[in-house]
Structure formats: C-alpha cells, structure tokens
C-alpha positions in Angstrom: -15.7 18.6 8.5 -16.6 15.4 10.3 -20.2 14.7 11.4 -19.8 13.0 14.9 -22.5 11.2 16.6 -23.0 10.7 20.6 -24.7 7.6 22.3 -24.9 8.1 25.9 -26.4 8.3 29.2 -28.9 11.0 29.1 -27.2 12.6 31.9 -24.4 13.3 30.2 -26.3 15.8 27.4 -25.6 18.9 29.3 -21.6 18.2 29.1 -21.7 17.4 25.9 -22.9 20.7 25.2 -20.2 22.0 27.0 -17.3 19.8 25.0 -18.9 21.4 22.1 -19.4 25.0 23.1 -15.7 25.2 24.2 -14.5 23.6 21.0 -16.6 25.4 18.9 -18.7 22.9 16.7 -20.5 24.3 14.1 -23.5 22.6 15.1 -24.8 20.4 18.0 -28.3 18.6 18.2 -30.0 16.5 20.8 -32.5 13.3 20.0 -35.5 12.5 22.5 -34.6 10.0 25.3 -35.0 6.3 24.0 -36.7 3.6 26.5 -33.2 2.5 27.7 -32.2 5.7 28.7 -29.7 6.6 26.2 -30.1 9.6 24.3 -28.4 10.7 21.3 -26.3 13.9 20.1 -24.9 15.0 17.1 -22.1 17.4 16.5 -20.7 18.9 13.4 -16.8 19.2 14.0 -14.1 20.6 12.0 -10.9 19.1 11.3 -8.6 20.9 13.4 -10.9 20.3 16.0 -11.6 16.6 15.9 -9.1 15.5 18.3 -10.0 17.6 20.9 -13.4 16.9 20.3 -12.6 13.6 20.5 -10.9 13.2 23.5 -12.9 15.5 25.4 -15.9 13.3 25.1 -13.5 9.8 25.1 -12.7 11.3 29.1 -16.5 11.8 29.6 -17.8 8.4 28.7 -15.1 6.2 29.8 -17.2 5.1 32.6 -20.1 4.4 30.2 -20.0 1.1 29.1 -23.1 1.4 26.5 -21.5 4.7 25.1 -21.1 5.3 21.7 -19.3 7.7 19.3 -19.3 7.1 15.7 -17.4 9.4 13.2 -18.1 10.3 9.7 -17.2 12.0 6.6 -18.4 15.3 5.7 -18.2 15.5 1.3 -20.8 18.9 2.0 -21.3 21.6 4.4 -23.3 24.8 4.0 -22.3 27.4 4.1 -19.3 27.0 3.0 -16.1 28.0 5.4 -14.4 31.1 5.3 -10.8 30.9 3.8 -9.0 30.9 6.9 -11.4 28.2 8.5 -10.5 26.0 5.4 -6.7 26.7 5.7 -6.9 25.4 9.3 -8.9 22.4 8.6 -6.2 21.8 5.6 -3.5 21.8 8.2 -5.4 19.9 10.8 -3.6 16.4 11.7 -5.7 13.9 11.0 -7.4 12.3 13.8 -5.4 9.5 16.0 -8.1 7.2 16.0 -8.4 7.2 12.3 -4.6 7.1 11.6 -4.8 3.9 13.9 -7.2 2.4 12.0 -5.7 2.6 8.9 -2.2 1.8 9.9 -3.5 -1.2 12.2 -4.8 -3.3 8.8 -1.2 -3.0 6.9 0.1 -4.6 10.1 -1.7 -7.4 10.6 0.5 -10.7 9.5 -2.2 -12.9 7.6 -2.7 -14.7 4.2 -3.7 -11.1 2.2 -0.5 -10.1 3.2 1.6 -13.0 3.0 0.3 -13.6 -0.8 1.1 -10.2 -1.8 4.7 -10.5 -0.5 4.9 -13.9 -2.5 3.1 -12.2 -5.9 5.0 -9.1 -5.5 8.3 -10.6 -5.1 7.9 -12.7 -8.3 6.8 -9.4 -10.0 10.1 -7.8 -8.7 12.4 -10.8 -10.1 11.1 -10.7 -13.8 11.2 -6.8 -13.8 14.8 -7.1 -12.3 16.1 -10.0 -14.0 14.6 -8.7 -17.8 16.1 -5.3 -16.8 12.0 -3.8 -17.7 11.4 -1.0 -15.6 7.8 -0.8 -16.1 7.3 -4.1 -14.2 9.8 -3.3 -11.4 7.5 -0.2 -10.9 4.5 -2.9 -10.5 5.9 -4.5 -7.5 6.5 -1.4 -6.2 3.3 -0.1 -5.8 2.0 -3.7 -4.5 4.4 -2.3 -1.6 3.5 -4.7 0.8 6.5 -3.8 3.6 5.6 -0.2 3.3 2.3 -0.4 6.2 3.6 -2.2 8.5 7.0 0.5 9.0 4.4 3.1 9.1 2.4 0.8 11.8 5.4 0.6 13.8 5.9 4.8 13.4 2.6 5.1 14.6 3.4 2.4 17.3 6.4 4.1 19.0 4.1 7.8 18.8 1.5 6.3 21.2 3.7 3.8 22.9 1.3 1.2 21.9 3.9 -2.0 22.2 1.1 -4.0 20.6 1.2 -2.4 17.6 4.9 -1.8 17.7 5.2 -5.8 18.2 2.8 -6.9 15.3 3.7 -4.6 12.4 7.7 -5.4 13.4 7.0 -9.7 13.2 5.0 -8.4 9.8 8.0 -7.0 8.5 10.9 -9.2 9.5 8.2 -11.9 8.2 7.5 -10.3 4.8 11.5 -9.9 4.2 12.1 -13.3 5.3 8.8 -14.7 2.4 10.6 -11.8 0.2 14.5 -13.1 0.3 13.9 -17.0 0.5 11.6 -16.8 -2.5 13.6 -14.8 -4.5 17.0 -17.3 -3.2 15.0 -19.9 -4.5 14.4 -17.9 -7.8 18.4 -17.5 -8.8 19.2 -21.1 -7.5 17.0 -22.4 -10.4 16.6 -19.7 -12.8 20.4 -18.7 -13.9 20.5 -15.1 -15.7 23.1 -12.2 -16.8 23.3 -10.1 -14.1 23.9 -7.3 -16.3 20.5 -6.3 -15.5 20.7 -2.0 -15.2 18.4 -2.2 -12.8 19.8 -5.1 -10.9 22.5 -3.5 -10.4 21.1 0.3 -9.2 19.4 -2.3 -6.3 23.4 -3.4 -6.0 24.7 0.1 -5.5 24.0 2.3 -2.4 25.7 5.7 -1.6 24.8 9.2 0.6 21.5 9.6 -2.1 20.0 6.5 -0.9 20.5 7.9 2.7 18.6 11.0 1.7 16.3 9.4 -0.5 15.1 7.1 1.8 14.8 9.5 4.8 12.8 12.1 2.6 10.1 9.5 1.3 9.9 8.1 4.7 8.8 12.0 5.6 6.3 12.0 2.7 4.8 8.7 3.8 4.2 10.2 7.0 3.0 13.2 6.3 0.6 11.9 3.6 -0.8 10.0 6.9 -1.6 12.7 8.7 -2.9 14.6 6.5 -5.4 12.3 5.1 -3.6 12.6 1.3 -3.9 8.8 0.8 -2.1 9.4 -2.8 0.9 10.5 -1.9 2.0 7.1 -0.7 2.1 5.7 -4.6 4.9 8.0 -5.4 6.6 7.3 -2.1 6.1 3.1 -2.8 8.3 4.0 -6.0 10.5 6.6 -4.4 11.4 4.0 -1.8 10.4 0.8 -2.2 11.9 -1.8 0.4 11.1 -4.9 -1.6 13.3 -4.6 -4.9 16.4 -4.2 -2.9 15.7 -7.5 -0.3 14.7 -9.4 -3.9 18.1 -8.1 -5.1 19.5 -9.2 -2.1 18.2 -13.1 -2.8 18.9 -13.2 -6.3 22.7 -12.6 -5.6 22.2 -15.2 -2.9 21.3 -17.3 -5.4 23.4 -17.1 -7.9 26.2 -17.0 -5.4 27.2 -13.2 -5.6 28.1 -12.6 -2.1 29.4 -9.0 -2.9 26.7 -7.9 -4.9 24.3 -9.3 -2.2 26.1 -7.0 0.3 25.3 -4.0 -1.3 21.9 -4.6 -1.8 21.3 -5.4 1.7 23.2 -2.8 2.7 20.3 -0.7 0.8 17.8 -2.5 2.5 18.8 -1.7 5.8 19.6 1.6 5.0 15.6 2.3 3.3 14.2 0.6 6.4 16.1 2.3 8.6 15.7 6.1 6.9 12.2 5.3 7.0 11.4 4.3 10.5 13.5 7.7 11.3 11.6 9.8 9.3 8.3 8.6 10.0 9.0 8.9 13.6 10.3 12.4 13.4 7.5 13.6 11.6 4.8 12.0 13.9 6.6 13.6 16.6 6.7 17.0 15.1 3.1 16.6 14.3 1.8 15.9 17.7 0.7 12.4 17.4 0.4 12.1 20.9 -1.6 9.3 23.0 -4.8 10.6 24.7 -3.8 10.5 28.9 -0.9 12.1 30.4 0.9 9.2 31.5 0.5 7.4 28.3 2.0 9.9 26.8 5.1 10.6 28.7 5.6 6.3 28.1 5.3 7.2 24.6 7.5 10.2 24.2 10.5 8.5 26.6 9.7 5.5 23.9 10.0 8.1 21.3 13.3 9.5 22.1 14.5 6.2 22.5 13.6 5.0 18.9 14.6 7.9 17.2 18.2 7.9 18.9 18.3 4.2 18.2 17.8 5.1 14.4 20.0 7.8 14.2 22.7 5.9 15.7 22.1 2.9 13.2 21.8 5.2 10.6 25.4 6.5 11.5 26.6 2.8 11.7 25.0 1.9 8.3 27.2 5.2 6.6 30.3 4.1 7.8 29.6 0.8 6.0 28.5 2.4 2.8 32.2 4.2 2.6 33.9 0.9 3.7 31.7 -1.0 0.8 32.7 1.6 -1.8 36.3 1.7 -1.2 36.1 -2.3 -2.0 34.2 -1.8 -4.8 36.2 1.2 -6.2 
C-alpha cells in the first residue's frame, strides 16, 4: 500500500474523486480549502494500482504549476488484504517514478562514486593478486558499475537520452578509474600470476554468457519489484569490476593474452547485462507516461536490444576464436 497525498487547485477535488473511484483506492479524504486556494487530498493506493493512480492525476495537474503529489510508504494497513489483493500487490511493478529515483543516484558521475571505484578497485587487486576470495567478494558488493547499467536499462525503457547519456559517461568513466589504477598496480607491484582467482577473471566461455545474462535478469527484476536485496547476490554473481581489474593487472605486468580474456569477460558481463535488463523492463511494462513518449521509447527499445543481441553474437564468436588459441 502507498499513502498518496494531493496538493491542488480546489477545483480539481471532484476529479480526483473520480481518478480514485475508477482505480479503486481503498480510501480517499478531502482537507478544508487553505487561504491560497489549494486544498488537499489523500488517497490510500495499492501497489498494482500506483501507476495508474499516478498517471491519472500527473495528466490532471500538469497545467497546475503549485500542484503537489507526495508518495509514501505504507508498513500498516487495517484491515488487512485479502489473499488475492496481496498476491496482486506482490506482483505489482514497482512505480516508474520511484524506479527513477533510485536508479537516477547510481548514475550520477561525482566524487562518492569516483572514490568507490578507486577503493573498490584496490580491494579487488589484493583479493585477486593474494588469490583470497573473501576479499574479492568485498569489492564486489562495493559494486560501483553495477547502477549506472541498470540507469541506462531504465534509460532506453522511457527513452529518457538524459539518463541514457549520464549513467553511460559513469560507466565508461568508472572502467576507465578501474583499469588505469589497477595498470598502475602490476607496473609497480610484480606478483605470481598463479593467482586461482586471477585466472577464473582470465577465462571466459558459453557459462559466462549465461551467467551474465541471468543476473542481469535478477538485477532487473529485483528493481521492479522493490526486492532491494536481491542485488547483493547478483553484485557477486556478476560483478563487472574484477574482470576490468584483471584486465589492468595483465596490462601491467605485460600479459597481453591473459588481458584479452579478461576483457573479453568484461565486455561480455556488460553486454549480457544491458540485454537482460532491457528485456525484462520491457516485459514488465516499464513504459513512459504519454503516448508519444512511449512509442520514442519502445522504437529506442528495439533498437538497443537488437544492438545487444547482435554484440552479444559478435562477442561468442570471439570467445571460440580465443579458446582455440588458448587450447
């Protein structure tokens, strides 16, 4: 349940009550007029009726430039739904706005992030380079490059090029921070390279392909379903920064072949991600609010996701040409 709350015109009281009689709120109240005219309404909303509710009253008070409409959490509401009430709002998407939101702040390129990419890739070269699991695991669930991917998901779904442009500089940027560093780290820090789990970051076959495109799919779904906690197990599952550290530490230490497998693994994580995430916000609906912002978005949809696939195609044929000179 979400507890939404109206400021507007007090004109616009009577549709209101008309948004939430068609939507079927579970309960809608009106405030007295205040002295500037505004007036206030509250609305108790379900889940799988939040983005309808939403958009409904986002049509009515576009014109309203004093308009308000605040949404909050819900931890009690009696009585409680009926089972089926509660499977729906279990299924329900969660709300576009609020996926926005959260996604927005992992895409933003500023110091936060720029320092975790720096902390996390030194975190990633001792776990690597003193073959210790436990502290590769740490840098992974830092897992600064994993928001701003899911940014740019998000960004293709509501063809918001903004968004699409600022979580894709954040990446390139935090691979860039992720490789030099970890260059720099091999150039002056020589080791064995017989690291296990330098080398699993070295390798890359069909598993990482599927790997890669079914944590992508968790990520997403964990999004829109409001399970935050998911995403630990999918920064492990699929982790984009031991693979570009990887990549620098062979660059460093002048392994050209070993560096080509583990970028090869890079591209392929980023690439199985973006795909997946894309699919799944597209199976799920995520859908921009007006109807020619959404047919932008879903010719910008098709687009990206053939754009992936083909990559993705590409990227197979080099994993069979990179094993045969291995093998």
């Amino acid at each position: 349940m979400k507890y939404v709350e109206i400021v507007a015109e007090k004109g616009s009281a009577d549709t209101i009550a008309a948004i939430a009689e068609k939507h079927e709120v579970a309960d809608m109240r009106h405030s007295a007029v205040g002295s500037d005219g505004m007036q206030a309404s509250r609305l108790l909303v379900a889940d799988d009726k939040l983005q309808s509710v939403l958009d409904a009253l986002q049509k009515m008070l576009h014109a309203q430039a004093n308009a308000r409409i605040v949404v909050l959490p819900v931890e009690i509401a009696l009585p409680k739904p009926s089972e089926a009430e509660r499977k729906e709002e279990d299924a329900a998407v969660e709300a576009r706005e609020a996926l926005y939101e959260e996604v927005e702040k992992n895409a933003r390129l500023d110091r936060n992030f720029a320092v975790l990419v720096v902390l996390s890739t030194i975190v990633a070269a001792i776990g690597l380079i003193e073959d210790n699991v436990a502290v590769v695991i740490g840098a992974m669930v830092i897992a600064p490059l994993l928001g701003p991917n899911l940014a740019f998901g998000l960004g293709t779904a509501l063809g918001d090029i903004s968004l699409m442009r600022k979580s894709a500089l954040t990446t390139v940027v935090g691979i860039v921070i992720a490789i030099a560093l970890s260059i720099a780290i091999g150039f002056i820090w020589p080791f064995d390279i017989a690291s296990r789990e330098l080398a699993a970051r070295s390798q890359v076959g069909l598993d990482s392909v599927a790997l890669a495109l079914a944590s992508g799919a968790a990520a997403a779904l964990s999004m829109t379903t409001g399970l935050s906690s998911v995403l630990v197990g999918v920064m492990v599952a699929v982790a984009l920064l031991p693979p570009a550290v990887t990549l620098g530490l062979m660059l460093g230490l002048k392994h050209v072949d070993l560096a080509l497998g583990a970028g090869l693994l890079l591209a392929i994580n980023i690439v199985c991600v973006n795909l997946a995430i894309k699919v799944v916000f597209f199976l799920k609906g995520i859908r921009p609010r007006t109807w020619w912002e959404k047919k932008k978005a879903k010719r910008a949809m098709g687009i990206y996701i053939l754009g992936w696939i083909v990559t993705l195609i590409i990227l197979v044929f080099f994993i069979f040409g990179h094993q045969k000179l291995t093998s």
